[in-house]
C-alpha positions in Angstrom: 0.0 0.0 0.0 1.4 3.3 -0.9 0.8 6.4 1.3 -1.6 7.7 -0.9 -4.0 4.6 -0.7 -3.0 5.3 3.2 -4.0 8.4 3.6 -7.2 7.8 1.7 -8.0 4.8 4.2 -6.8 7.4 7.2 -9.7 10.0 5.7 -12.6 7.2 5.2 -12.1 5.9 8.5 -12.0 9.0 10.2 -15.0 10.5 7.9 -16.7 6.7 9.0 -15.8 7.8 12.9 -17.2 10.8 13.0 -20.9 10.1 10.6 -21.2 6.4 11.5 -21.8 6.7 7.7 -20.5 4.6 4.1 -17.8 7.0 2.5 -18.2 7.6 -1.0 -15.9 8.5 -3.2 -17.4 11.6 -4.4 -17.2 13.0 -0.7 -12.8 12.2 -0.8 -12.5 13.7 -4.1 -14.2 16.9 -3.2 -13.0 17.6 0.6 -9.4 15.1 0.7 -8.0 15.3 -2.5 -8.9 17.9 -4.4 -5.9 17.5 -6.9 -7.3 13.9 -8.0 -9.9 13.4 -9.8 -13.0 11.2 -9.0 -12.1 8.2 -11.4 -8.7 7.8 -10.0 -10.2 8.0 -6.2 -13.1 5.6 -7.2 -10.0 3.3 -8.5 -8.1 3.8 -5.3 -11.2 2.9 -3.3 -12.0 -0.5 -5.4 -7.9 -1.3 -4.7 -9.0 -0.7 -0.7 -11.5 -3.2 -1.1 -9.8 -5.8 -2.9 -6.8 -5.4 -0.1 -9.7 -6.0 2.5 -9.4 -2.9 4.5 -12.9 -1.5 3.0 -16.0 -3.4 2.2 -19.4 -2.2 0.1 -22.5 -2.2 2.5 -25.2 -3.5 0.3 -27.6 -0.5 0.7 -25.1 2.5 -0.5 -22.9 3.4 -2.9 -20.3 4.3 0.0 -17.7 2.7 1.6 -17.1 1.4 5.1 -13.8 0.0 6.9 -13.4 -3.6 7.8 -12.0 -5.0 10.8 -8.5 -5.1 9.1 -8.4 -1.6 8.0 -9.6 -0.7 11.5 -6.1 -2.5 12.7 -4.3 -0.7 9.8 -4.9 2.3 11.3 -4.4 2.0 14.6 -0.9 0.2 14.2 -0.1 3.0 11.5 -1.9 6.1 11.1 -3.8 7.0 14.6 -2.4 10.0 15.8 -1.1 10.3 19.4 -3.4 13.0 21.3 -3.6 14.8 24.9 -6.8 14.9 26.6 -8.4 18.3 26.4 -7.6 20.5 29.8 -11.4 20.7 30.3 -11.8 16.6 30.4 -8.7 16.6 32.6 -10.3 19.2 35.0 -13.8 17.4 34.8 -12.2 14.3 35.5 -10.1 15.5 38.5 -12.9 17.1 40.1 -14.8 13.7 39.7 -11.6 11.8 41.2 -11.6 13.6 44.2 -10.5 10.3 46.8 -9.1 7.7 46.2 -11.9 5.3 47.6 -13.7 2.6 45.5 -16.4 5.4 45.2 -13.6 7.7 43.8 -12.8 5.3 40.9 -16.4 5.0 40.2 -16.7 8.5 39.6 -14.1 8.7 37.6 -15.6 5.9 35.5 -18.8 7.9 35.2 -17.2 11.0 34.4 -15.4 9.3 31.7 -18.7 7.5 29.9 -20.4 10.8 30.3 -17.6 13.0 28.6 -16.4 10.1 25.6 -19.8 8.6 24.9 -18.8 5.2 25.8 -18.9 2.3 28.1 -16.4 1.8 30.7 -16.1 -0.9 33.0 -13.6 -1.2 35.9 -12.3 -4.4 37.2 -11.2 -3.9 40.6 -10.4 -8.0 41.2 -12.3 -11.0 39.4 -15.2 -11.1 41.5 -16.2 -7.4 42.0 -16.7 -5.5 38.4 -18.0 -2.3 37.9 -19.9 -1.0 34.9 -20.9 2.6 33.8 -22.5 4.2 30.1 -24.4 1.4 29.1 -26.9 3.8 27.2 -24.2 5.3 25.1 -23.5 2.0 23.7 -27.4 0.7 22.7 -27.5 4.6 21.6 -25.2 3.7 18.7 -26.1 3.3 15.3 -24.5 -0.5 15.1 -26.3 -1.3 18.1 -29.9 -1.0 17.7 -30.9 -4.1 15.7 -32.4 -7.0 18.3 -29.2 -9.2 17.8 -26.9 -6.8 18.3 -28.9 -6.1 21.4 -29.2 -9.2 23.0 -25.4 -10.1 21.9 -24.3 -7.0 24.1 -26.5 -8.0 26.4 -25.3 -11.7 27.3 -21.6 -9.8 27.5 -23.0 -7.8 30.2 -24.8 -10.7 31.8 -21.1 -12.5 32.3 -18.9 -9.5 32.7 -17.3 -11.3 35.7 -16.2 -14.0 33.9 -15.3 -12.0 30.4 -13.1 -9.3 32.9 -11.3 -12.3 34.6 -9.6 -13.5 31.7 -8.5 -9.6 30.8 -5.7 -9.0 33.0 -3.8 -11.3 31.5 -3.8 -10.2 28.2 -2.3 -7.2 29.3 0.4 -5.1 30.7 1.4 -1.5 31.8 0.6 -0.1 28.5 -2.6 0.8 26.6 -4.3 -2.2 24.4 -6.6 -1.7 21.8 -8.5 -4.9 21.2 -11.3 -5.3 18.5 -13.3 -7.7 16.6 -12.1 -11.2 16.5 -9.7 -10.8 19.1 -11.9 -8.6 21.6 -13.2 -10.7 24.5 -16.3 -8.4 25.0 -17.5 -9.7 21.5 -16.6 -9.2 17.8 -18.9 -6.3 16.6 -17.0 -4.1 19.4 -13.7 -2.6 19.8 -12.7 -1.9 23.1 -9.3 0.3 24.9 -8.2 -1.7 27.9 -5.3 -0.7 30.5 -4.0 -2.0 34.0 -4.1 0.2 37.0 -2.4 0.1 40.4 -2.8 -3.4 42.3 -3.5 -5.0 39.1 -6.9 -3.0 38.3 -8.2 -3.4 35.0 -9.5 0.2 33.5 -11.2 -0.2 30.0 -13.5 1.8 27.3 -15.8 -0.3 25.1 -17.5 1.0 22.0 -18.3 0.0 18.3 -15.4 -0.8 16.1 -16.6 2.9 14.7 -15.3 4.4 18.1 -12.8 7.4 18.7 -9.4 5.6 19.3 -7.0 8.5 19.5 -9.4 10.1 21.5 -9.9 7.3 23.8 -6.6 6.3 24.4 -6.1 9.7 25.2 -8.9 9.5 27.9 -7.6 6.1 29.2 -4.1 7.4 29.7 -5.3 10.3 31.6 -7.8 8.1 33.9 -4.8 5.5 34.4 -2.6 8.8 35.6 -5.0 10.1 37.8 -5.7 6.5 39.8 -2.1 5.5 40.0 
């Protein structure tokens, strides 16, 4: 892949992050690269999709990524971003102790201000779950099977979070699809805290992962 056909997977994703909408080529041409014409974008696009990394949802013309062009990006394109100063502030003030009740309103704080789940595991046996709503709000989420498939994760959270931990370390993991314990149609951000906590943010594949990590890092800071 060449760095144009990068960057033209970097704009689709991020145009697919931001809409929850199929990218069409007509839309790249006109706002990404203005200096290439819509045949040759149309051309890069059907090279995407024989590569995998975009696929052709039957109902529009547009384009959407696929799992693989997810991981493309995320191993190398995503950005590294800060936290804004106002989610750092609003998620100090919520910190506040260092309690149990502390962490949960840190949790809470950060479902509220990214829009996504986040569950806490503070051991095996005692799991803590917060932004529920934001999830069954998204678009991917509102058929019945996506429903009751987020649903039976929930239902055995205990025993999905007690495998986590070891799958990671002091860093920040992005896990999604296949290879994301909380179920293939979701993508989620997962860290350890202090005493082996396990801090994580679950969404769509379709989520914010600069942006989360971003959140993540700044939550893992404020409870070490």
């Amino acid at each position: 892949m060449d760095e144009r056909q990068k960057e033209l997977l970097r704009h689709i994703i991020e145009s697919h992050v931001k809409t929850a909408l199929p990218v069409g080529s007509a839309f790249i041409a006109e706002h990404c690269f203005k200096d290439v014409s819509g045949p040759t974008v149309r051309n890069w696009m059907q090279e995407l999709e024989r590569e995998g990394f975009i696929t052709h949802p039957h109902t529009s013309a547009g384009r959407i990524p696929t799992e693989a062009g997810y991981r493309l990006y995320i191993q190398q394109m995503l950005p590294e971003r800060a936290l804004s100063p106002k989610h750092q502030k609003a998620l100090s003030e919520a910190w506040g102790s260092t309690s149990v009740d502390g962490i949960k309103a840190v949790a809470k704080k950060g479902a509220e201000l990214s829009g996504e789940a986040v569950v806490v595991g503070f051991n095996p046996n005692n799991v803590f779950y917060t932004g529920l709503s934001n999830i069954f709000a998204k678009p991917e989420f509102t058929d019945h099977d996506s429903v009751v498939g987020i649903s039976r994760i929930i239902d055995h959270l205990d025993e999905v979070m007690s495998g986590i931990g070891a799958m990671l370390d002091d860093d920040i993991s992005v896990l999604l699809g296949s290879d994301n314990p909380f179920g293939d149609e979701c993508a989620s951000v997962l860290t350890l805290a202090r005493g082996g906590m396990v801090i994580g943010m679950l969404g769509p594949m379709r989520m914010d992962y600069g942006r989360n990590i971003a959140f993540l890092k700044h939550i893992k800071t404020l409870l070490s």
